[in-house]
Each structure stands twice: as structure tokens, then as C-alpha cells.
KEMITI-491684 format. One record per residue: x, y, z of N, C-alpha, C in turn. Coordinates in steps of 0.1 Angstrom, whole numbers, padded with zeros to 4 digits, always signed. Example, Ala and Ser with C-alpha at 12.3 -4.5 7.8 and 13.67 -1.06 7.14 Angstrom:
+0132-0057+0078+0123-0045+0078+0132-0033+0078;+0128-0022+0071+0137-0011+0071+0129+0000+0079;
// end
This chain:
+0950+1949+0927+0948+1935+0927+0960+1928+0933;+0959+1918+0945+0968+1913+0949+0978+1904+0936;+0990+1901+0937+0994+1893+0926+0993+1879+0930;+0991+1869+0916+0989+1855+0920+0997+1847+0925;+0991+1838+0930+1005+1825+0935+1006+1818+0926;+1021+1817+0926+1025+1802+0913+1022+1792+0922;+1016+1785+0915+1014+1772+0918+1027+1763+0915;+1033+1750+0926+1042+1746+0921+1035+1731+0919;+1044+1728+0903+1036+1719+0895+1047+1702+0900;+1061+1712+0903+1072+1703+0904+1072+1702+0922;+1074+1688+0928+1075+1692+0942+1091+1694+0942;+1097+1693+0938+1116+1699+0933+1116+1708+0932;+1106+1720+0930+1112+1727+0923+1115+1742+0928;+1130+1749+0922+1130+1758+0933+1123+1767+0935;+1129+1783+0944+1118+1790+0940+1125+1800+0928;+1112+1807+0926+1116+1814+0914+1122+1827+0914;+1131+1823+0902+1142+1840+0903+1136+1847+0896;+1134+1860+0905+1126+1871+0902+1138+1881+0893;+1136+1884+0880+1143+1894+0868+1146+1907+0878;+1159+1913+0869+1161+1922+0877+1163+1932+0867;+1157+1946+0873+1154+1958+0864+1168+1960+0856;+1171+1967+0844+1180+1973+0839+1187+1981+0845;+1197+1986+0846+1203+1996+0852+1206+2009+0840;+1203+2020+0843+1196+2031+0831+1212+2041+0827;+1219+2037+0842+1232+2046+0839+1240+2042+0846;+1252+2037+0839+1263+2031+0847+1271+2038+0855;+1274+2052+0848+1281+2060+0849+1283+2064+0871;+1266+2063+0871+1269+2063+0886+1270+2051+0896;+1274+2045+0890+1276+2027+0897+1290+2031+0906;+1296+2027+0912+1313+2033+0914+1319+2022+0911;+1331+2019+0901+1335+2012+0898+1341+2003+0904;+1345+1994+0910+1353+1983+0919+1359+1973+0915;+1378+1971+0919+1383+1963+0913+1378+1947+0918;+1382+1942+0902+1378+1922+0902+1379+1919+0915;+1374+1909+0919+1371+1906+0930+1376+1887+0930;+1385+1879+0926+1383+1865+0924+1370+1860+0936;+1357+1854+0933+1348+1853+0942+1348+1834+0940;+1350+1824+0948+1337+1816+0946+1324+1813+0942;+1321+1808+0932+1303+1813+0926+1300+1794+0929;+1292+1798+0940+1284+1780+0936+1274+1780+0923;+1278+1767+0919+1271+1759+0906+1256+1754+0909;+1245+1757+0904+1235+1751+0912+1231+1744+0898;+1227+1731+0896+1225+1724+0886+1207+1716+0890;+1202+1709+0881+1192+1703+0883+1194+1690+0878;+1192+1678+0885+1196+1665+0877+1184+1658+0881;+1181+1643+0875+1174+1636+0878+1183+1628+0883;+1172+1619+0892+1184+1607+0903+1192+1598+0894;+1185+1595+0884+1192+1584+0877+1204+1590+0871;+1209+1606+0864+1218+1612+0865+1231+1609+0880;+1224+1609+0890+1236+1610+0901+1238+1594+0909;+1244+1593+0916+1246+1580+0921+1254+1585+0938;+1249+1580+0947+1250+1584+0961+1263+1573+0962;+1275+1580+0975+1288+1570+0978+1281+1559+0987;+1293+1553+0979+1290+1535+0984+1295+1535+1000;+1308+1544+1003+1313+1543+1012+1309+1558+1018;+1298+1558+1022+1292+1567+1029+1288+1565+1045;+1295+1572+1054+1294+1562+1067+1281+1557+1072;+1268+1565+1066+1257+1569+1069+1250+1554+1060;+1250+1541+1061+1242+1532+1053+1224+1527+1052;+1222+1536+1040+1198+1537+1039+1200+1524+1031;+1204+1516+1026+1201+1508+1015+1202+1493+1028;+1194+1484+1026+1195+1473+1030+1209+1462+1027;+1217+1458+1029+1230+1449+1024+1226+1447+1010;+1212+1436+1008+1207+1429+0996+1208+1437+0988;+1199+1449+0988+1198+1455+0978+1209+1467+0974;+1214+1468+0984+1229+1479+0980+1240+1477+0972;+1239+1456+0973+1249+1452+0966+1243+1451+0950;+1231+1449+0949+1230+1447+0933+1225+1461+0925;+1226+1474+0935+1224+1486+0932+1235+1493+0925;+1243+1489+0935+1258+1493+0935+1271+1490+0925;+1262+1478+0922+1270+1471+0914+1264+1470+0898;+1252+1481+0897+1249+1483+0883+1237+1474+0876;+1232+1463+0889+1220+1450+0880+1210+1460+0883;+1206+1470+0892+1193+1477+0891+1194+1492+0896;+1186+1498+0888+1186+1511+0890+1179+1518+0903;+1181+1533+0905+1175+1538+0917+1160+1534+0919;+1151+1534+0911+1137+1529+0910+1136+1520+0917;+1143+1506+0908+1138+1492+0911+1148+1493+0926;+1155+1497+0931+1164+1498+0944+1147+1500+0951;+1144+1509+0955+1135+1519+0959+1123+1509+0963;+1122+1503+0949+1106+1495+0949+1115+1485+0961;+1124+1477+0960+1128+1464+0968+1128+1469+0978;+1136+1481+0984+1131+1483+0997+1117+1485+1001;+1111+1494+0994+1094+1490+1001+1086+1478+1004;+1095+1470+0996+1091+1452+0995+1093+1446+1006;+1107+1452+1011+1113+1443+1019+1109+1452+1034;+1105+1465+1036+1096+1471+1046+1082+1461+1053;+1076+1458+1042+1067+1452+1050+1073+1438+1056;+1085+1437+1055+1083+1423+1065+1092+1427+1073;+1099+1435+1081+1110+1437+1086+1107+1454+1092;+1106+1455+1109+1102+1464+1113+1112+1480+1114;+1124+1475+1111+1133+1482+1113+1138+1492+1101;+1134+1481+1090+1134+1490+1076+1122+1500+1076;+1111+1497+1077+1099+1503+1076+1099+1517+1085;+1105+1517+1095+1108+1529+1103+1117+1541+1093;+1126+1532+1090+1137+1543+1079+1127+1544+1066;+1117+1536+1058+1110+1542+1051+1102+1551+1055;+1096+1548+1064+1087+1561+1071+1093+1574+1070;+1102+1574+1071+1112+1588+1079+1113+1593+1068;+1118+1586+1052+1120+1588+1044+1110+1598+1036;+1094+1588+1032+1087+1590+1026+1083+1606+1033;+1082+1606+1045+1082+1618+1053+1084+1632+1050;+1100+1629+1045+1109+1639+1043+1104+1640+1027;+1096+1629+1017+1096+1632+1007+1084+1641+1004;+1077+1635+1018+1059+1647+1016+1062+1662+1016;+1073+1662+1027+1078+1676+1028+1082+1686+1016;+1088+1681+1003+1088+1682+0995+1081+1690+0987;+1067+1680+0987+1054+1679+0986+1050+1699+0986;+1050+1697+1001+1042+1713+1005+1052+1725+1006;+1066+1723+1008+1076+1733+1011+1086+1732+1000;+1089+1721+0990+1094+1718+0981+1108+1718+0987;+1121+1714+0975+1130+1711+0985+1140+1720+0988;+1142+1725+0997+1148+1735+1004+1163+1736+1006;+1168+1720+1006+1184+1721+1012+1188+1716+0997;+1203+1719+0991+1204+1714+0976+1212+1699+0980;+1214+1690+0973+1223+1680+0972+1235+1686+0970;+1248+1679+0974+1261+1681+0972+1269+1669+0967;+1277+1678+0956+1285+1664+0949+1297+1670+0941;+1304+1660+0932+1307+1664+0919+1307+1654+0911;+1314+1661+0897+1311+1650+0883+1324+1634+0888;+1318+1626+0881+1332+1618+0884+1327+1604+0875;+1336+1596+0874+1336+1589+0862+1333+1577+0873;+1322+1566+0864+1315+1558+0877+1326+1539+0876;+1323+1531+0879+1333+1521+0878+1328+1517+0863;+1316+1523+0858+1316+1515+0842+1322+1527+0833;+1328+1537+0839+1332+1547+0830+1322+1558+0829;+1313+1560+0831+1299+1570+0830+1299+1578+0844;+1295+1593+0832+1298+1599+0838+1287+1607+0850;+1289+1608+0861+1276+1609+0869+1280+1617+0876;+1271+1623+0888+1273+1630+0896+1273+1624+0911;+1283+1622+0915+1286+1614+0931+1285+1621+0941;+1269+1620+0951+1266+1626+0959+1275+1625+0971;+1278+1638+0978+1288+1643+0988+1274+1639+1001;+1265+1651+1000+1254+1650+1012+1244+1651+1008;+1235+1643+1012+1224+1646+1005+1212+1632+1003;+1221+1621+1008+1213+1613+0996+1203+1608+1006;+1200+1609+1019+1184+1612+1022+1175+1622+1010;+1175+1626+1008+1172+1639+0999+1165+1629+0984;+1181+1626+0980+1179+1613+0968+1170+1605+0975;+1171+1596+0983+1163+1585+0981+1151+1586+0982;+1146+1599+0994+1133+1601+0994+1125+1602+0982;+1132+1613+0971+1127+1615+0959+1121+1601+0947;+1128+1595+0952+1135+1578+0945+1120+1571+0948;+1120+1569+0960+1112+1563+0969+1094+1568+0965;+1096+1582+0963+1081+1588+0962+1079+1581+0951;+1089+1578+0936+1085+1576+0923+1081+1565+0926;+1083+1555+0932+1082+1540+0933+1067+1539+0940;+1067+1545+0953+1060+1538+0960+1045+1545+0954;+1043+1559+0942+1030+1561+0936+1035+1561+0924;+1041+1553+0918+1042+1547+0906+1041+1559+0895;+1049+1569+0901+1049+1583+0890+1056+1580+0880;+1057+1581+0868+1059+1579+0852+1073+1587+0853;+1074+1602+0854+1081+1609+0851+1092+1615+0864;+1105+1613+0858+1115+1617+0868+1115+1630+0875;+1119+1633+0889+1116+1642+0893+1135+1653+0891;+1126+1663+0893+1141+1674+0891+1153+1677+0907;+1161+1670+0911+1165+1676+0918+1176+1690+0925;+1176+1699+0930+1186+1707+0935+1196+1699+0935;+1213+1704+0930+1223+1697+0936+1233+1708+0934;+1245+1712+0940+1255+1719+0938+1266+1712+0944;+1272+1717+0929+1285+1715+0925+1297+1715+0934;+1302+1705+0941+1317+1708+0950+1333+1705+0944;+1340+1713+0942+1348+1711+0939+1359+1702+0945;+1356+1702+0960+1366+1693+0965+1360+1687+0978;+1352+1676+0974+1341+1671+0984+1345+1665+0996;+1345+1666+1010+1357+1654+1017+1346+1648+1028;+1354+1638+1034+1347+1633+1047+1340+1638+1056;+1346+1652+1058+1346+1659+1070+1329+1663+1068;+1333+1670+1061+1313+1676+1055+1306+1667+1051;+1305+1656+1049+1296+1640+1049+1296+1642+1062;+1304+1643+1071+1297+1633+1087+1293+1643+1092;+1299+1657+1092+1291+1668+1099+1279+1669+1093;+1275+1666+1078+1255+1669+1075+1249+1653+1082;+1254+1646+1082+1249+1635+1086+1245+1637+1102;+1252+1640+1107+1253+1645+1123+1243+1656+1124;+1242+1668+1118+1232+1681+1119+1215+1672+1114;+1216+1660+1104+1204+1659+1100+1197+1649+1109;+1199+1640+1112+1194+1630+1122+1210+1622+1132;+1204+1618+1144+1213+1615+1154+1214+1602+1146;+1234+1597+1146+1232+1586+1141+1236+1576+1151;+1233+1564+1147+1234+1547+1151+1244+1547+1157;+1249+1539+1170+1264+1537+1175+1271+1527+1159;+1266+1520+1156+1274+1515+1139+1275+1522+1131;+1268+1537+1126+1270+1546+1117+1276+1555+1124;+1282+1558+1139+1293+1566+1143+1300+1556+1144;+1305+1545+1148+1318+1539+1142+1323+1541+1126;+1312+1541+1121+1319+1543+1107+1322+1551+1103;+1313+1564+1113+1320+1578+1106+1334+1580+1114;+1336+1576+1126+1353+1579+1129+1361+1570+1124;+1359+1557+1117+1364+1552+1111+1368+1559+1096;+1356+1563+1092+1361+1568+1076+1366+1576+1079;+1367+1592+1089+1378+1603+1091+1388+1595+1093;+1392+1588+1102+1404+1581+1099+1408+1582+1089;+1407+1575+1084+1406+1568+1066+1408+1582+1059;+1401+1589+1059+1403+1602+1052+1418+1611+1055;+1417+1608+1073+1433+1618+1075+1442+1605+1071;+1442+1597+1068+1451+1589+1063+1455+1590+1046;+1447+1593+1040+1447+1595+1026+1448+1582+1024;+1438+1570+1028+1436+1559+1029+1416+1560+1019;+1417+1557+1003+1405+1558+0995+1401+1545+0994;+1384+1547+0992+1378+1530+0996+1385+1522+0980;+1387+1509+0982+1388+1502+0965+1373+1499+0964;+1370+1503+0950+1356+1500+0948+1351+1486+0941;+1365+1479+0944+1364+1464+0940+1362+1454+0956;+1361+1460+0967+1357+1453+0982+1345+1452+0979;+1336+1438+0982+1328+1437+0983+1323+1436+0992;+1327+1441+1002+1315+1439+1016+1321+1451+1019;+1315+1467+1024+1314+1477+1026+1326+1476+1038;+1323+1475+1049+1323+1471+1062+1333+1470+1060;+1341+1462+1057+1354+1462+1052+1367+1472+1053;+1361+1479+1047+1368+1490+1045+1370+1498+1058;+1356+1504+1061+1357+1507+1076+1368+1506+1088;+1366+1490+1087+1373+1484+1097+1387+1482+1096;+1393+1491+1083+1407+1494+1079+1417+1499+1092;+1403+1508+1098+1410+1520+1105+1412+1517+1117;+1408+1500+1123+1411+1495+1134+1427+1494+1135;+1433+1487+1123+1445+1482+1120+1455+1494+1114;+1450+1504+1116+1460+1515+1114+1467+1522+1126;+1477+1530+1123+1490+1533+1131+1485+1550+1133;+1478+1552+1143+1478+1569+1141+1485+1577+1145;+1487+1587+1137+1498+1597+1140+1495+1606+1145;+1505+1614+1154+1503+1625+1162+1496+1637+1160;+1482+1639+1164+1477+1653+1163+1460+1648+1156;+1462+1631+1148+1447+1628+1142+1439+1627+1151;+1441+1625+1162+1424+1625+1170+1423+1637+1177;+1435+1648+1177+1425+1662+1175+1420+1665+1167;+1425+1660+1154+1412+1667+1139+1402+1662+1140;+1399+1651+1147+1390+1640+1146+1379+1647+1154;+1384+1652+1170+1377+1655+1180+1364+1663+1176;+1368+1676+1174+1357+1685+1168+1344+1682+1158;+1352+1677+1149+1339+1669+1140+1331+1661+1150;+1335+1649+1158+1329+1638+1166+1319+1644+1177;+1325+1654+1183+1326+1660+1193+1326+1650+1206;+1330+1638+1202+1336+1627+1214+1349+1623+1218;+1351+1618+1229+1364+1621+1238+1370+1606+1228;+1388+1607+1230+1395+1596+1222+1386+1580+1227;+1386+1582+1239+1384+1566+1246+1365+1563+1240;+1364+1573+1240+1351+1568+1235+1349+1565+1218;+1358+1571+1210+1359+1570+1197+1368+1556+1199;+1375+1549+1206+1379+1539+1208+1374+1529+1206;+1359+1531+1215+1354+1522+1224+1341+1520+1204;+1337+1529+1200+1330+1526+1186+1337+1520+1179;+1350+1518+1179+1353+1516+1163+1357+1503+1169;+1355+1497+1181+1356+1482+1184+1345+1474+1186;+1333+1481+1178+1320+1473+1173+1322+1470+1163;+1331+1475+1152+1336+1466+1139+1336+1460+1135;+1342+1453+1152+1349+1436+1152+1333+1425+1148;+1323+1432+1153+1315+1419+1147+1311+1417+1133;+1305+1405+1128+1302+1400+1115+1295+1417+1109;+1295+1411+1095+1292+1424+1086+1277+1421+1090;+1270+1413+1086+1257+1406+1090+1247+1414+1104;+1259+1410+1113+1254+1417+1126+1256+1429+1122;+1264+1437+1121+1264+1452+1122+1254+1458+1116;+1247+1449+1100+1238+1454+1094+1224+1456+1101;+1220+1440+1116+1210+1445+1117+1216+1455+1133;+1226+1456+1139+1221+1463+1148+1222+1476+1141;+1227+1481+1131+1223+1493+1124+1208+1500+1122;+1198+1487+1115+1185+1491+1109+1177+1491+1121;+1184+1485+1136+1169+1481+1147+1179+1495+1153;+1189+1502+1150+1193+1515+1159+1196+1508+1171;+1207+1494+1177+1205+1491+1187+1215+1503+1197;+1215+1504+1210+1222+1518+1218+1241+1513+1215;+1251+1519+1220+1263+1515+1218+1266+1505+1232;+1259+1509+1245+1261+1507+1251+1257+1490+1256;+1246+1490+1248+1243+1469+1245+1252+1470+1239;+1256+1472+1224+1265+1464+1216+1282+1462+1222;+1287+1474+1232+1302+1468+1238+1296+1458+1250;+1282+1455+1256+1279+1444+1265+1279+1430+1258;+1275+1434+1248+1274+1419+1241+1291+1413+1235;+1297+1425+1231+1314+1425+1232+1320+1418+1235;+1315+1419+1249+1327+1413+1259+1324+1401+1263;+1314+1393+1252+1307+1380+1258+1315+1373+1243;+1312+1357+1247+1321+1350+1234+1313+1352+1223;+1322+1354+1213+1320+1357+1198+1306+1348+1197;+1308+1333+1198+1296+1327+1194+1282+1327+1199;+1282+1338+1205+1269+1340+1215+1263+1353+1210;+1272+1360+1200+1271+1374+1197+1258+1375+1191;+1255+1365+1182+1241+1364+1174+1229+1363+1181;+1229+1353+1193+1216+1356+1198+1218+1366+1208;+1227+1373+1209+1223+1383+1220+1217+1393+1212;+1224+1397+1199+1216+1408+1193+1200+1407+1187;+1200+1393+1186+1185+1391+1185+1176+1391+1193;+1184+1387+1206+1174+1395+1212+1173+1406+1223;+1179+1415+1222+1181+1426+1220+1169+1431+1216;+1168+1430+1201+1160+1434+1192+1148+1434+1194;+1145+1416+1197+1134+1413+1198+1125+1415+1212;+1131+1416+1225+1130+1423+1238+1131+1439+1240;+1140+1441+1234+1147+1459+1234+1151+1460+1249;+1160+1449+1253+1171+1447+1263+1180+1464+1265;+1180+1466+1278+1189+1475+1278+1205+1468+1279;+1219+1474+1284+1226+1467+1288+1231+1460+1301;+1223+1468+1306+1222+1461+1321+1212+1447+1323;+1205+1448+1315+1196+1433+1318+1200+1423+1306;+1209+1428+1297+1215+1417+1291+1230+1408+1297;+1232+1421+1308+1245+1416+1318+1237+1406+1329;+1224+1409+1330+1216+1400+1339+1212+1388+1335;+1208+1389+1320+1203+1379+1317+1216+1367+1312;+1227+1372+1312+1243+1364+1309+1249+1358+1322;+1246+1365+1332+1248+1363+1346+1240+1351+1350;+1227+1356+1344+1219+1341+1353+1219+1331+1342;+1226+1330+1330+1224+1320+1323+1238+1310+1330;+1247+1317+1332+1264+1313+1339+1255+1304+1351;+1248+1313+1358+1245+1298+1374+1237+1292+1371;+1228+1292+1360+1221+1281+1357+1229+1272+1352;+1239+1270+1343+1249+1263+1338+1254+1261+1347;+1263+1263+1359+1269+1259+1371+1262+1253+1378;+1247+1257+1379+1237+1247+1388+1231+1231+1381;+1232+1231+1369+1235+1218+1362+1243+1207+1363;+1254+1214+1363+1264+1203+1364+1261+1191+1383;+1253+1202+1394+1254+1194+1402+1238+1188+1408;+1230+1197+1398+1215+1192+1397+1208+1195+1387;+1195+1189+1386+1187+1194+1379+1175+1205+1379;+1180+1218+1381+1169+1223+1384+1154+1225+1377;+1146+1233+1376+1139+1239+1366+1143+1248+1357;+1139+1249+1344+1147+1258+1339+1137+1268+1334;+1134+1275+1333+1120+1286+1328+1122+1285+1315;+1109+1282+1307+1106+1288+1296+1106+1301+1288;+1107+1298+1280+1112+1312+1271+1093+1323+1273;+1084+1319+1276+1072+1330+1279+1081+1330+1292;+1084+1324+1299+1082+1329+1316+1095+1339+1319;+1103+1339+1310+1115+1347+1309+1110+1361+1304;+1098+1365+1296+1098+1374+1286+1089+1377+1298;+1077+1369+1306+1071+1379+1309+1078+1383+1328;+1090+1378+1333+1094+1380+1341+1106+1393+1340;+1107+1392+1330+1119+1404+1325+1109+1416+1322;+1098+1414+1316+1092+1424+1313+1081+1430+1325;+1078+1424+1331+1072+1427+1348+1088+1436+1355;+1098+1431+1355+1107+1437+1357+1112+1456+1354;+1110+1452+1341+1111+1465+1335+1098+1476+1337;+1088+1470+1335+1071+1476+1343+1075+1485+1357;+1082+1475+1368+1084+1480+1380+1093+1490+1380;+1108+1488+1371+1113+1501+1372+1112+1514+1367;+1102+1514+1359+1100+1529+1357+1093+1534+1369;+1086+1529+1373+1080+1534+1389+1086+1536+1399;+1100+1529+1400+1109+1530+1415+1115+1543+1414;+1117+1553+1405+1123+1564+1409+1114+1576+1402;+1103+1577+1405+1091+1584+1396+1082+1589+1411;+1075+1599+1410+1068+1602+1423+1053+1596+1420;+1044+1600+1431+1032+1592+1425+1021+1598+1422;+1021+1610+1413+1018+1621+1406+1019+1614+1394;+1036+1614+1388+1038+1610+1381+1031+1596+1376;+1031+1586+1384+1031+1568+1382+1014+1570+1385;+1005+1579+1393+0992+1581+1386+0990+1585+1370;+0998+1595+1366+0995+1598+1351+0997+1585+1343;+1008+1576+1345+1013+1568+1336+1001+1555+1335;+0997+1555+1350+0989+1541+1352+0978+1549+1346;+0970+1559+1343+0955+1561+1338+0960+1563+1321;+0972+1566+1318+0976+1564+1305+0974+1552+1304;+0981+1538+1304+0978+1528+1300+0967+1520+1302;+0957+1527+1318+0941+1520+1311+0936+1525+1304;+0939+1538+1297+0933+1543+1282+0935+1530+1275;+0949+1529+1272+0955+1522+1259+0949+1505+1262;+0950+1500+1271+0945+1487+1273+0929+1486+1272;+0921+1496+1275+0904+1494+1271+0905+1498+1260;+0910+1510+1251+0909+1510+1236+0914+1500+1229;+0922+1493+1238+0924+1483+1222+0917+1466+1223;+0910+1469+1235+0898+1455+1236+0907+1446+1248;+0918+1447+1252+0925+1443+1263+0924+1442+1278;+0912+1452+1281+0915+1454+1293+0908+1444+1300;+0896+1436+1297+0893+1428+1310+0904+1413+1311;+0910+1411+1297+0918+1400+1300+0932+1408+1311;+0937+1415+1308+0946+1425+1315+0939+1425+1332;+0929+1431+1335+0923+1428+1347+0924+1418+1352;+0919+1404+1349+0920+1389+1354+0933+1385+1358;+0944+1386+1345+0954+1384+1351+0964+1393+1360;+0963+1404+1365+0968+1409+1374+0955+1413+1382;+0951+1405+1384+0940+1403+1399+0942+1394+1405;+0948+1379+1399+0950+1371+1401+0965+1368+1404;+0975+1381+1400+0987+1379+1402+0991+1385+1413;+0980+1396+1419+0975+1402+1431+0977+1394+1445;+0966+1382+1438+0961+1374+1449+0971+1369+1454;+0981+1362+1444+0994+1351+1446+1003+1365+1455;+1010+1375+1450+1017+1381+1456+1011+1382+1479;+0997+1384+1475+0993+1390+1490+0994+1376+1494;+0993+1367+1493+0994+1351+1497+1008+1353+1504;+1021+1357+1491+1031+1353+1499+1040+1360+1505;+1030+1374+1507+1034+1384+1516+1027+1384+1533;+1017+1371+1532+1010+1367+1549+1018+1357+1550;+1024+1349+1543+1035+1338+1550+1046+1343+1554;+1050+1358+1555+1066+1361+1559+1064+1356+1573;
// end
């Protein structure tokens, strides 16, 4: 008779350690001297036992809610529940819950495979907890499942025990587990910094960001951006060029973090004046601007302004901008694509345009946009 499958009752839970027979005679074992070994600690905690670093370069918690997490008014649950709250209105969060809840289904059917990393440490109210090193995707997923199906009972997590937890292994699991943000690799060469400095966050700064941005205003010494290199695996000028997205509001960096904007918008918008910084990243966001068309779209706002001062031109509307920029972007995927290719793409999108009830208004107006173009292609 085949043997049964354990059912797993726990989606935590590990697998099971199979007993090991007696040994009947020592006598033929060959004896071998002590060995001092490393033995990892494998422990089981509930989340509310551990508490994930504040100064983690890697930031899942929204500002709002990190700061009243963080600071002891609400626990991992009620954290968990607010973000799912605050998911449905904000598209950028809801992607990182997705990803989240994801990783928590996985759970689910493979149970959890990689352990959390941490050690014990005394928390700012004195209590004593377990301060996650890597992991706390791991944590919040778990956090996250309780909240969002309203399960009663805490779940068990994997965690082992580090005796000497550092920066270096935070940005390398962070790096192996998902590609991060041009703002969460500023912060991760910012905190190595910080780390080769023996520069520790005060856990009395209240704006995260803060701290980060220590490592602009530091003096480095000879040899740190080779330790640096390998971890990053990017060149000095480029680890330069991140940790001078710092310089914007805490505010901003929060949202170009959650919308993942590229690094390459954020030094475009850089180099434009500070007080313009805000709507360029909005819209960014709200267009998904590359950097080249935000250098375009700053360029022609300059000769419209210069063309003011000596007339009054027209000025386009904000539809005729969105849909001139976006006809723009339509055309260039096609200019360096063969027409193999730009047949697949075009019978892809009349799928997508008749399934979703669009296509005859879609037809009208580019039949009619048709018409206007061949018009003022017989007047050359």
C-alpha cells in the first residue's frame, strides 16, 4: 500500500522531519574530533512576535501607514487591513498588493519555502521582538492573507536566527527577489554607505528618507565604492547619479517609488526647476512619459512661453496634448518594427478594441482622421 499524504493543515508550515533510526552499535561509527560547526536556529514565530526594519531600503508600507505602524498605534493586522483600503483607490499600491497576496497563495500550495531572517533585539518600547533582516515580503504577505480573509488565528512563520545581520544581505535578497525601483536602489547604495560608515539609523527621525539622504553629505573614503561595487553591480557614476534623486521631497520619492517610475525620467525631471518637480512626476505617472518626451514636452512648454511674450498664440488643450502625445507614441512603436511584426500588433489590438465594445467608435474616428491626413497630403 502506497503511504499517505500529509495533508498540510498550516499554509507555513514546514516540511516534516522524518525520525531517524537508532544506531545499534557505536563501536563501528569511527570516532572524529569536535568539530566547532555553525548550527542555524530555525525558530517559528507569529508576525505579531517579529517587527520588519524601519530602515529597510526596500519600502511595502505606504508613508501613512508606516508611520502609525512604526510607531506602535497599530499592529501588523490593522497595518495590512489599511493598505488593502487604501489599494482600492490608488493604482500603484494595488499592483504591490497583488504581487503580495500572490506570493501569499504560493504559500497556500508549496507552503513557505524560503525562512525569514533576523535577530532578537529590544524594540524602542523595550520589547523584545524579532527584527526582520530579509524577509518581510514573506511577513507581509502572511499579514495581508489574515486581513484580507478575515482568518481568526495567527499564522506560524519560518524564521532563522542571524547572529550578525548587516546591510549587505538586506540589498543582495532584495536584489535576487524582485528588480528594484530607481528610489529603492538609491536607498540601497545609500544605506551601504551608511553601513560602511558605521553610520546607524536614530529611530527617533521621523521621516525615513531622511536618513538615506545622510549618505549624500558624507566624505567617502578610499576603497568604499569598491565594497559597494559588487553588491550594486553598478559603475561609481551611476551609483552617483541614484543617490541624487534624494534631493527630491520625501512626498515625491514616495510616489515615484509605488508608480516604479524609470531612473531615467526621474534625473530628467532633475534637472528642471525644483518647483516644477511635482507636476512633472504627476504626470509621468498619469501619461507614463518616457524621458525623452518629458524633455519634449519641457522644450515646447519654453517656446510656447517665448511665443507669448510676443503673441498670442493658441495654446492646446490638455485632451489635445494627451491625444497628440499619445498618436505620437502609437507611431513609434511601428517606425523601427518590420511589417510582419506591426501586422501582428495591429490584428492584436482589433481583437482588444471589438472585445471591449470599442471598435466602431475607434473606426469613425480614425477614418475620419484618415480623411484629414490624405487632404493634407494632396495640398503638398
Amino acid at each position: 500500500m502506497p503511504p499517505s499524504k500529509k495533508k498540510r493543515f498550516n499554509a507555513f508550515e514546514d516540511f516534516p522531519i522524518t525520525e531517524e533510526k537508532p544506531v545499534s552499535n557505536l563501536s563501528t561509527i569511527p570516532q572524529e574530533k569536535s568539530v566547532s560547526r555553525e548550527v542555524e536556529r530555525i525558530e517559528r514565530l507569529k508576525p505579531t512576535e517579529m517587527m520588519p526594519d524601519r530602515f529597510q531600503p526596500r519600502r511595502l508600507l505606504p508613508m501613512h501607514i508606516r508611520n502609525s505602524f512604526f510607531s506602535g498605534e497599530i499592529d501588523c493586522y490593522q497595518a495590512a487591513s489599511e493598505w488593502i483600503k487604501f489599494s482600492q483607490q490608488d493604482s500603484g499600491v494595488k499592483a504591490e498588493i497583488d504581487r503580495l497576496i500572490s506570493l501569499g497563495n504560493s504559500f497556500d500550495e508549496h507552503g513557505q519555502i524560503k525562512a525569514i531572517t533576523g535577530s532578537w533585539e529590544n524594540d524602542v518600547n523595550g520589547n523584545f521582538v524579532f527584527l526582520i533582516e530579509t524577509g518581510e515580503r514573506r511577513f507581509w504577505a502572511a499579514c495581508l492573507q489574515v486581513s484580507a480573509n478575515h482568518i481568526k488565528e495567527e499564522p506560524l512563520l519560518r524564521v532563522e536566527v542571524i547572529d550578525h545581520p548587516t546591510r549587505q544581505r538586506q540589498v543582495l535578497e532584495n536584489r535576487h527577489a524582485e528588480s528594484p525601483s530607481a528610489v529603492e536602489q538609491a536607498c540601497e547604495v545609500a544605506a551601504l554607505i551608511l553601513a560602511e560608515l558605521g553610520n546607524t539609523p536614530d529611530g527617533k527621525i521621523q521621516d525615513d528618507y531622511e536618513y538615506f539622504r545622510l549618505a549624500r553629505s558624507q566624505r567617502m573614503p578610499a576603497g568604499l565604492w569598491d565594497r559597494i561595487t559588487p553588491i550594486m553591480q553598478l559603475t561609481r557614476p551611476r551609483m552617483v547619479q541614484l543617490l541624487n534623486i534624494l534631493q527630491m521631497p520625501s512626498q515625491l520619492l514616495e510616489k515615484a517609488d509605488r508608480f516604479r517610475l524609470p531612473e531615467r525620467v526621474l534625473r530628467e525631471i532633475l534637472n528642471q526647476p525644483q518647483r516644477n518637480w511635482d507636476s512633472l512626476i504627476h504626470q509621468s505617472i498619469q501619461n507614463s512619459l518616457t524621458s525623452e518626451e518629458i524633455a519634449e514636452q519641457i522644450s515646447a512648454d519654453r517656446t510656447n512661453t517665448e511665443n507669448k511674450k510676443t503673441s498670442s498664440p493658441k495654446t492646446l488643450s490638455t485632451p489635445e496634448k494627451n491625444a497628440n502625445r499619445s498618436l505620437r507614441k502609437f507611431t513609434r512603436v511601428f517606425r523601427n518594427i518590420d511589417h510582419l511584426e506591426q501586422s501582428e500588433i495591429l490584428d492584436s489590438l482589433a481583437d482588444d478594441l471589438f472585445i471591449s465594445g470599442q471598435a466602431e467608435n475607434a473606426a469613425e474616428i480614425l477614418s475620419e482622421l484618415l480623411t484629414l491626413i490624405q487632404a493634407r497630403l494632396k495640398r503638398r
